[in-house]
N, C-alpha and C positions, 0 to 999 in steps of 0.2 A: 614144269615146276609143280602145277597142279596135282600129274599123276604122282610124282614123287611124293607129297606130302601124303595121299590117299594108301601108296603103298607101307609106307610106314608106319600108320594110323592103324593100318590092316594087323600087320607086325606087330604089335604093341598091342592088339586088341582093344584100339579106345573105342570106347560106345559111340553111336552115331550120331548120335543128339549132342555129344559133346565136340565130334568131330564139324556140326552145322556151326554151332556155335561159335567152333574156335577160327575157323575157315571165313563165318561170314564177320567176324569181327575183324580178321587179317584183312580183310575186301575192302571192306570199311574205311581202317585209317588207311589203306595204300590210294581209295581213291581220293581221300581227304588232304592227302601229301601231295599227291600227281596233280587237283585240278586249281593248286598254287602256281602252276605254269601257266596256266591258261590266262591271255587278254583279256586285261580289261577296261580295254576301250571301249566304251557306248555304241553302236551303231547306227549309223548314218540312218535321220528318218524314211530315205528311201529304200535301207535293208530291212527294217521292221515290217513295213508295213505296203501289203501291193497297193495299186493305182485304186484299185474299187475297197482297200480294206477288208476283203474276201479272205476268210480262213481255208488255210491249204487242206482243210480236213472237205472241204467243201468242193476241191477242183476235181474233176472229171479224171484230166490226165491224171493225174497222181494217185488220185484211189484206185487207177488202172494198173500204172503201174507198181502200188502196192499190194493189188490183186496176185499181180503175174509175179512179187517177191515170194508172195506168202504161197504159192503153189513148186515153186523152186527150192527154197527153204525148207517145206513140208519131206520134199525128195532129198534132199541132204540129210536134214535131221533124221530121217525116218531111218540112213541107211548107217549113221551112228548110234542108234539106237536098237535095230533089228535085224540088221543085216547078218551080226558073226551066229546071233540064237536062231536066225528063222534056216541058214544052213544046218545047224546042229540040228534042230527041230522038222526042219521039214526033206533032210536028203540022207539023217542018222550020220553026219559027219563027225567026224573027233573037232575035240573042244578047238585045239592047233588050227584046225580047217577053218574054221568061223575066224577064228584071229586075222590069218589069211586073206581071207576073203575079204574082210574089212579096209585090212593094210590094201589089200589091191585097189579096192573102191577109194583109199584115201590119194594113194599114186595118182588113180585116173585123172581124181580131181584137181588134183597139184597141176599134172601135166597141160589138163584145160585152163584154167589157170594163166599160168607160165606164157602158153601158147597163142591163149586166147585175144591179145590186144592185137593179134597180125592176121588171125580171123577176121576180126572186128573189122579194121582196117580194108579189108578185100573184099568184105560181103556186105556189110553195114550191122548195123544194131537188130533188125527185124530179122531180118533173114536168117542172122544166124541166133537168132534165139527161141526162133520158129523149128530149124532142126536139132538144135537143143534140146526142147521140150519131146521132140518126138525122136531124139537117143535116148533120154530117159527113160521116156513110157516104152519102148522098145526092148530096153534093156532091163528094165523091172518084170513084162510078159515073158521074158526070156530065161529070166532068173527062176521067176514063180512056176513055169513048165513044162520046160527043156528035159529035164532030169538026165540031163547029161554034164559030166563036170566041165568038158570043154566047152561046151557050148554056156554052158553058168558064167565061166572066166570070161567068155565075149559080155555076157552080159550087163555084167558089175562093168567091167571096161565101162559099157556102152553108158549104164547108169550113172558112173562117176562125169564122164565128160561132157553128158549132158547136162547134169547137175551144178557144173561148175562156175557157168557164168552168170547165172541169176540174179544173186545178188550186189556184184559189185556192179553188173551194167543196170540194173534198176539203180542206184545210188547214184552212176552218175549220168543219170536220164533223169534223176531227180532234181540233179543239180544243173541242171543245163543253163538256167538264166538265175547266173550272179547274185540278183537282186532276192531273188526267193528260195535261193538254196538249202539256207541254214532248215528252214521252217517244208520245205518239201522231205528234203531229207530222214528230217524227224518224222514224218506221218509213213515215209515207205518203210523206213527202217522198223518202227514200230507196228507196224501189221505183219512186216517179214516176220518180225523176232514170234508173232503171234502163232507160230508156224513149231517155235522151240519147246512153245508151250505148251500147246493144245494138241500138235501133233504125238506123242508118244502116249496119251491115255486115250486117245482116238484108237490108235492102231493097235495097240492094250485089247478095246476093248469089241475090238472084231475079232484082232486072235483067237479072242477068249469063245466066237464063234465060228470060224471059217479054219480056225489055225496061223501058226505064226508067219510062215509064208505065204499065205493065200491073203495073209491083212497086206501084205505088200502093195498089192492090188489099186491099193487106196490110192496108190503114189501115182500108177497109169490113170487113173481117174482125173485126178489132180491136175494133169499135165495137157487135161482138151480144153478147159477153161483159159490156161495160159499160154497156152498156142495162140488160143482169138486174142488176148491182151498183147500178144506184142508189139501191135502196132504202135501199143500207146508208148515205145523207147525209140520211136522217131524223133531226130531233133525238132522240134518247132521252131517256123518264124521267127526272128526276136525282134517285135517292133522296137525295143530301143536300138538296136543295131540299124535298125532301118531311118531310124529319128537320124541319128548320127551321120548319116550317109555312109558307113559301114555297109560290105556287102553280108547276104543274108547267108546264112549257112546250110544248104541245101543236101548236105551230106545224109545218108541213108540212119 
C-alpha cells in the first residue's frame, strides 16, 4: 500500500515535503483508530513490575540480546537500502539487475523465514543464529568480491537467509518469561529498530569513502559482535516454573 501511494505521488509530481506530511498524517489517525482495539485491562502488579523492581534497560541478557537485534537488523536494513545501488555502483549493472538483486535477497529472506521455525526446532536458538550470523557475513564478503555474477547470486542467497531470523528469535528470547515480556520486548525491539536508523547514514557515509559496495563491509563486521551474543537467546531457568513444581525448560 505504501509503495502504491509513493508511486502515485511520483505521477503526480507532489512535492516531498508535502508528500511527509500527508503520509505521516494518514500514520497518524490509522494508528489512532487501530490502538482503540487494544486492552485495557491494568496489569497484574506482578506483570509491571520484576521481583528486584530492576528496569529491563538494566538486565544483562536483554541488552545482549538487543545487541545481537541491532547487528541483524543493521544486515537487513542495510540490504533494503544498498543492495540494488551498490550492484549498479560497484559491478556497472542495469538499473533492472539491482531491482533483481534486491527481489532475490527479499526471497531469501522470506524463505528463512517460512523455514526457519523447523531449524529452530532441530538445532536450538544459539546454534542456529551462530550460522546465521556467519551466512551473513559470508554472504556480504561474497557479494563485495566475487565479481562474478553467479557467485554474487549465492551471495545475496547467503545474505538473505542469514539475515532472516534475527529479529523475530531475539523477540521471542525476549519474551521468554511471561512476567517481563511486555517491558523486555520493548528495550530489544527498540535498539533493533536503532539499526533502521542509524544504519543507512552509517553506510551513507563510508560510501561516500570506500564506495557503495565496499561500505557493505560494515554488515561483515557487524556480524563478529553478534555471533558472541547468541548465547544470550538461550532460554533461561524460570524460577517461577521451578517455584511451581513445573519442570524447567532446558531446550537449547
Amino acid at each position: 500500500m505504501r509503495n502504491m501511494f509513493v508511486a502515485v505521488a511520483a505521477v503526480l509530481g507532489v512535492p516531498l515535503a508535502a508528500h511527509y506530511v500527508v503520509l505521516g498524517a494518514l500514520a497518524v489517525v490509522a494508528a489512532h483508530v487501530a490502538s482503540r482495539g487494544f486492552p485495557s485491562t491494568p496489569l497484574a502488579a506482578s506483570e509491571e513490575e520484576s521481583p528486584s523492581g530492576a528496569s529491563a534497560w538494566l538486565e544483562p541478557r536483554t541488552l545482549a540480546i538487543g545487541l545481537m537485534v541491532l547487528s541483524f537488523t543493521l544486515a537487513e536494513g542495510a540490504a533494503n537500502d544498498w543492495l540494488a545501488l551498490s550492484l549498479v555502483d560497484g559491478y556497472d549493472a542495469r538499473h533492472w539487475v539491482g531491482v533483481l538483486g534486491f527481489a532475490l535477497f527479499v526471497a531469501a529472506m522470506t524463505t528463512g523465514r517460512l523455514g526457519g521455525p523447523v531449524v529452530l526446532d532441530r538445532f536450538g536458538r544459539a546454534s542456529t543464529m551462530l550460522v546465521s550470523a556467519f551466512a551473513a557475513s559470508a554472504g556480504v564478503l561474497i557479494v563485495v568480491y566475487s565479481g562474478v555474477a553467479g557467485l554474487v547470486v549465492i551471495g545475496i542467497v547467503l545474505w538473505g537467509l542469514g539475515a532472516a531470523l534475527g529479529f523475530p528469535v531475539g523477540m521471542s528470547a525476549a519474551a521468554d518469561d511471561p512476567l517481563r515480556a511486555a517491558h523486555r520486548v520493548a528495550v530489544v525491539s527498540t535498539i533493533g529498530y536503532g539499526a533502521f536508523l542509524a544504519g543507512p547514514p552509517l553506510l551513507g557515509f563510508v560510501g561516500d569513502h570506500v564506495g557503495t559496495l565496499d561500505s557493505l563491509l560494515v554488515i561483515a563486521v557487524a556480524m563478529l559482535p553478534a555471533a558472541v551474543l547468541v548465547t544470550a537467546v538461550r532460554r533461561p531457568h524460570s524460577p517461577v516454573a521451578q517455584a511451581e513444581g513445573r519442570p524447567l525448560d532446558r531446550s537449547p
